[in-house]
VMD Tcl script that builds the backbone (N, CA, C; Angstrom):
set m [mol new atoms 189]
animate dup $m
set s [atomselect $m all]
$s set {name element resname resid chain x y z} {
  {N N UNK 1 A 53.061 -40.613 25.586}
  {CA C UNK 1 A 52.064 -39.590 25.469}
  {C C UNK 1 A 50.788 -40.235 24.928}
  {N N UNK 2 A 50.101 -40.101 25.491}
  {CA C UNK 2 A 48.481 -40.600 25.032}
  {C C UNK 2 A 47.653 -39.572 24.863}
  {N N UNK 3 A 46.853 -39.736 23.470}
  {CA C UNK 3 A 45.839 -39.019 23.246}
  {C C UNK 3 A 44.354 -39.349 23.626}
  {N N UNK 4 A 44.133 -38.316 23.923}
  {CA C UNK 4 A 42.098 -37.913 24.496}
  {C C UNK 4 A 41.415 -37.044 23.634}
  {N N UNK 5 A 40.592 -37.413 22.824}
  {CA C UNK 5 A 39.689 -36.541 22.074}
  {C C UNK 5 A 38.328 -36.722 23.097}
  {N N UNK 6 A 38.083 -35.299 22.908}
  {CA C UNK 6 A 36.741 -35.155 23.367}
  {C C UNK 6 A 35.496 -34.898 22.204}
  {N N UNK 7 A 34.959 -36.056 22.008}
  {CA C UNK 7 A 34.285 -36.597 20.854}
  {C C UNK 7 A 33.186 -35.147 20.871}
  {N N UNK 8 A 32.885 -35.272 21.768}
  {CA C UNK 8 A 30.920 -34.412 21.929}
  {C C UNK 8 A 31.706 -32.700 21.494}
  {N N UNK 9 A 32.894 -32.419 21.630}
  {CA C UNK 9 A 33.719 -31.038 21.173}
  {C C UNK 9 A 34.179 -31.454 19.310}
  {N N UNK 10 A 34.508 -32.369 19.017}
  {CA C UNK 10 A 35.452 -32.609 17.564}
  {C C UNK 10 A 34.021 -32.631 16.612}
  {N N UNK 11 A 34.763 -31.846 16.053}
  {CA C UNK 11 A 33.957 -31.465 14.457}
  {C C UNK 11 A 34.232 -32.270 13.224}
  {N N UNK 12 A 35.642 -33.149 13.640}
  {CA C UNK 12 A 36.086 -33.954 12.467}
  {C C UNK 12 A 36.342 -33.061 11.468}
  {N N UNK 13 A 37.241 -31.706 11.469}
  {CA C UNK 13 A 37.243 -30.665 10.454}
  {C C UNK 13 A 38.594 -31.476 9.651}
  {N N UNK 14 A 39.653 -32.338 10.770}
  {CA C UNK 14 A 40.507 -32.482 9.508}
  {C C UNK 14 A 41.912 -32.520 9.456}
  {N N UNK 15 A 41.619 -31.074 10.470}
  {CA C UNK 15 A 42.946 -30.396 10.677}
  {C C UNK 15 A 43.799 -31.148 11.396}
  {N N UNK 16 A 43.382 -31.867 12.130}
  {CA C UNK 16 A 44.281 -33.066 12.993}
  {C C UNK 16 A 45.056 -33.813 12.306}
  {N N UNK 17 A 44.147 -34.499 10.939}
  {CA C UNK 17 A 44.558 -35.592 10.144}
  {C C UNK 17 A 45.714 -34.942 9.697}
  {N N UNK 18 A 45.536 -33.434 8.930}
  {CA C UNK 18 A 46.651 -33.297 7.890}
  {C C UNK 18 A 47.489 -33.132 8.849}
  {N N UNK 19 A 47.911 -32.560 10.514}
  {CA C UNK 19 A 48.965 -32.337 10.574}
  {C C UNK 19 A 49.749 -33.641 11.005}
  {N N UNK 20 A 49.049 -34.800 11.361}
  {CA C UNK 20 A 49.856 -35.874 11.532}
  {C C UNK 20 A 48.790 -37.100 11.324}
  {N N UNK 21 A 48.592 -37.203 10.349}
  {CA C UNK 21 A 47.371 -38.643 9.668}
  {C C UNK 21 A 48.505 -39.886 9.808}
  {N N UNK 22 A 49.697 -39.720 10.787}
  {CA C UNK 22 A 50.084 -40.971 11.291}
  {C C UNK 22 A 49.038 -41.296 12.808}
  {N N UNK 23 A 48.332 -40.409 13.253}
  {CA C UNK 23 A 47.687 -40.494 14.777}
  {C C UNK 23 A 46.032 -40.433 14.089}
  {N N UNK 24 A 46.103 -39.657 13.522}
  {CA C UNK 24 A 44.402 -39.321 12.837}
  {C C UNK 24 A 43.647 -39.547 11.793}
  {N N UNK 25 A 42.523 -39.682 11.850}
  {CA C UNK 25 A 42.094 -40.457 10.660}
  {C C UNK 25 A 40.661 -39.823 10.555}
  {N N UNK 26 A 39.979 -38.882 9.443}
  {CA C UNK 26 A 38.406 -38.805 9.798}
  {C C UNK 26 A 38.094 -39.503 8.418}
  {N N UNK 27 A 36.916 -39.985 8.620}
  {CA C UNK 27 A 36.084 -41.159 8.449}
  {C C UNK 27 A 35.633 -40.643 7.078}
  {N N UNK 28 A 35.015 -41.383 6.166}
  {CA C UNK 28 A 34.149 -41.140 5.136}
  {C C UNK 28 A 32.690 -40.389 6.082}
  {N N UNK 29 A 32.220 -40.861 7.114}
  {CA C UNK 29 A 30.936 -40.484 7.526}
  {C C UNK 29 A 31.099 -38.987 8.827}
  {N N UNK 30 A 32.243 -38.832 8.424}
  {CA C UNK 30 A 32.981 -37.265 9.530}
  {C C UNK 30 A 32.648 -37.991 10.599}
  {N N UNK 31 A 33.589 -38.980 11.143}
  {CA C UNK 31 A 33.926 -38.982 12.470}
  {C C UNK 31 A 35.551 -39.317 12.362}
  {N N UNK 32 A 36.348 -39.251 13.523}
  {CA C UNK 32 A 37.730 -38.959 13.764}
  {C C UNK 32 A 37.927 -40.416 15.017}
  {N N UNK 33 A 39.053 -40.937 13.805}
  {CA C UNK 33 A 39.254 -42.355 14.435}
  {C C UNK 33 A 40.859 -42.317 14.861}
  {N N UNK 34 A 41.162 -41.962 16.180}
  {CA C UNK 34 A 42.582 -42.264 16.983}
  {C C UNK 34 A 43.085 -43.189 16.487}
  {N N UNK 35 A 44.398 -43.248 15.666}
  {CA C UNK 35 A 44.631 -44.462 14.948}
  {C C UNK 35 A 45.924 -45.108 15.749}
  {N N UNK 36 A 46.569 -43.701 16.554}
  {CA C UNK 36 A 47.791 -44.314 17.693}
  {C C UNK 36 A 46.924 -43.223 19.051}
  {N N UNK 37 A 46.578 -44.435 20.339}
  {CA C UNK 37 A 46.031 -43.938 21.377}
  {C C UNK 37 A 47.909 -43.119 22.189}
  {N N UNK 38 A 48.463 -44.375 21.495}
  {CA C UNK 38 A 49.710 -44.013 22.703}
  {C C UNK 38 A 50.775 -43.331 21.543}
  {N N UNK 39 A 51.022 -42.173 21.446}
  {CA C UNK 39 A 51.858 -41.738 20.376}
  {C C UNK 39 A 53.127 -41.891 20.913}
  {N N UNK 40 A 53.737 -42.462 19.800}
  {CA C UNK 40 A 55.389 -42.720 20.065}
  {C C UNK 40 A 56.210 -41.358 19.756}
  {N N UNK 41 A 57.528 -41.563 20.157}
  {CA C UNK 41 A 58.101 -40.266 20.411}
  {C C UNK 41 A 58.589 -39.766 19.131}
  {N N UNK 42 A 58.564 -40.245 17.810}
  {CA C UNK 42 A 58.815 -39.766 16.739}
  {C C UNK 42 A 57.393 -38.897 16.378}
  {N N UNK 43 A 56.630 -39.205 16.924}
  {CA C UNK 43 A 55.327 -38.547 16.160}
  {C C UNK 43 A 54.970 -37.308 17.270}
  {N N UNK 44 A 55.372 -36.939 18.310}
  {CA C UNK 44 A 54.681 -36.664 19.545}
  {C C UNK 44 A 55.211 -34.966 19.365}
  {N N UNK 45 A 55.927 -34.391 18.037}
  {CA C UNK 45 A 55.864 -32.583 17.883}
  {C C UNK 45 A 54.337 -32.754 17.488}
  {N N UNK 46 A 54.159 -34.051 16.260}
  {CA C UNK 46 A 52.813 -33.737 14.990}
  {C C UNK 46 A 51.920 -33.675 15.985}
  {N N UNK 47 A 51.921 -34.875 16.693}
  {CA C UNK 47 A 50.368 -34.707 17.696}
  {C C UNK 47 A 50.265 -33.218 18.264}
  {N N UNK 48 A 51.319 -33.091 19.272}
  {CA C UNK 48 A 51.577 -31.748 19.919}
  {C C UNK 48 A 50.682 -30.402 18.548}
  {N N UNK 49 A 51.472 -30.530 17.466}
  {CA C UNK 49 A 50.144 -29.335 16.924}
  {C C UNK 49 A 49.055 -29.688 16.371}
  {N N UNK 50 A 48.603 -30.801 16.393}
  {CA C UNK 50 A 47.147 -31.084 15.763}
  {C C UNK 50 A 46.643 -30.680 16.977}
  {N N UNK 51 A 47.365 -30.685 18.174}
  {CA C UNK 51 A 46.438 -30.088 19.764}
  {C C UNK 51 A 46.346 -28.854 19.432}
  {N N UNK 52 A 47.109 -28.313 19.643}
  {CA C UNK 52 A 47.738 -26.841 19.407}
  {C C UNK 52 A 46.527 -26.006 18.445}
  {N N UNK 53 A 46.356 -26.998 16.771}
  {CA C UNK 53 A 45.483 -25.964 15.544}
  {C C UNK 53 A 44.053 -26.721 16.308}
  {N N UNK 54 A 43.653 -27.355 16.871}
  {CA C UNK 54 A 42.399 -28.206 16.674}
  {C C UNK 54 A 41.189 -26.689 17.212}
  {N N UNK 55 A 40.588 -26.577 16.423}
  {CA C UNK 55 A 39.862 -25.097 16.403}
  {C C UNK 55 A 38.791 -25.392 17.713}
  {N N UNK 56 A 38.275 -26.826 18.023}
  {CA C UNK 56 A 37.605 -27.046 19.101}
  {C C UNK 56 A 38.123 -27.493 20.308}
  {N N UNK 57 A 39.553 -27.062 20.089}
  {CA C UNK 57 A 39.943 -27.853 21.635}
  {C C UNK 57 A 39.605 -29.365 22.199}
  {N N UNK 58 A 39.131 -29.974 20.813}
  {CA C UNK 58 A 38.881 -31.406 21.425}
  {C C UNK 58 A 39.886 -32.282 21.373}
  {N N UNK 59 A 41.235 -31.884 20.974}
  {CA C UNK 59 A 42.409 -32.843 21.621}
  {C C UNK 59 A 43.102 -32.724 22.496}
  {N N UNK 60 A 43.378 -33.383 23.565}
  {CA C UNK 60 A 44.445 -33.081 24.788}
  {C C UNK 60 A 45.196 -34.552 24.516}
  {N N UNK 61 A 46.474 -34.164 24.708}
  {CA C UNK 61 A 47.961 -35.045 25.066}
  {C C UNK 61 A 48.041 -34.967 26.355}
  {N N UNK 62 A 47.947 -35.985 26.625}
  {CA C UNK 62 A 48.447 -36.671 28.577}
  {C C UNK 62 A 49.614 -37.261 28.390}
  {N N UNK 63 A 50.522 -37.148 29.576}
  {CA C UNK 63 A 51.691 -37.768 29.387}
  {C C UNK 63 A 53.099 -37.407 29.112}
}
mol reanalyze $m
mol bondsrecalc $m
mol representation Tube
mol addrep $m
């Protein structure tokens, strides 16, 4: 499963990080750094709802 943020949509609110800050990371300067592009299958419910809460729809899971 690979993740796609759509940068010009992400607000860097956060909500990504807390639900799995094994994939997400926002920045001291609020930007949101993909820390696993290719999520492995232990992590791939967390990603699944950081898609799911992300209030801008800027994450999609391919794959």
């Amino acid at each position: 499963m690979k993740v796609v943020v759509d940068y010009d949509l992400c607000e860097a609110n956060a909500i990504c990080m807390q639900q799995a800050p094994e994939v997400f990371r926002v920045e001291e300067d609020d930007t949101l750094t993909v820390l696993l592009e290719d999520v492995p299958a232990d992590l791939q419910e967390k990603a699944r709802e950081a898609e799911r809460l992300c209030p801008r729809q800027a994450i999609k899971l391919e794959g």
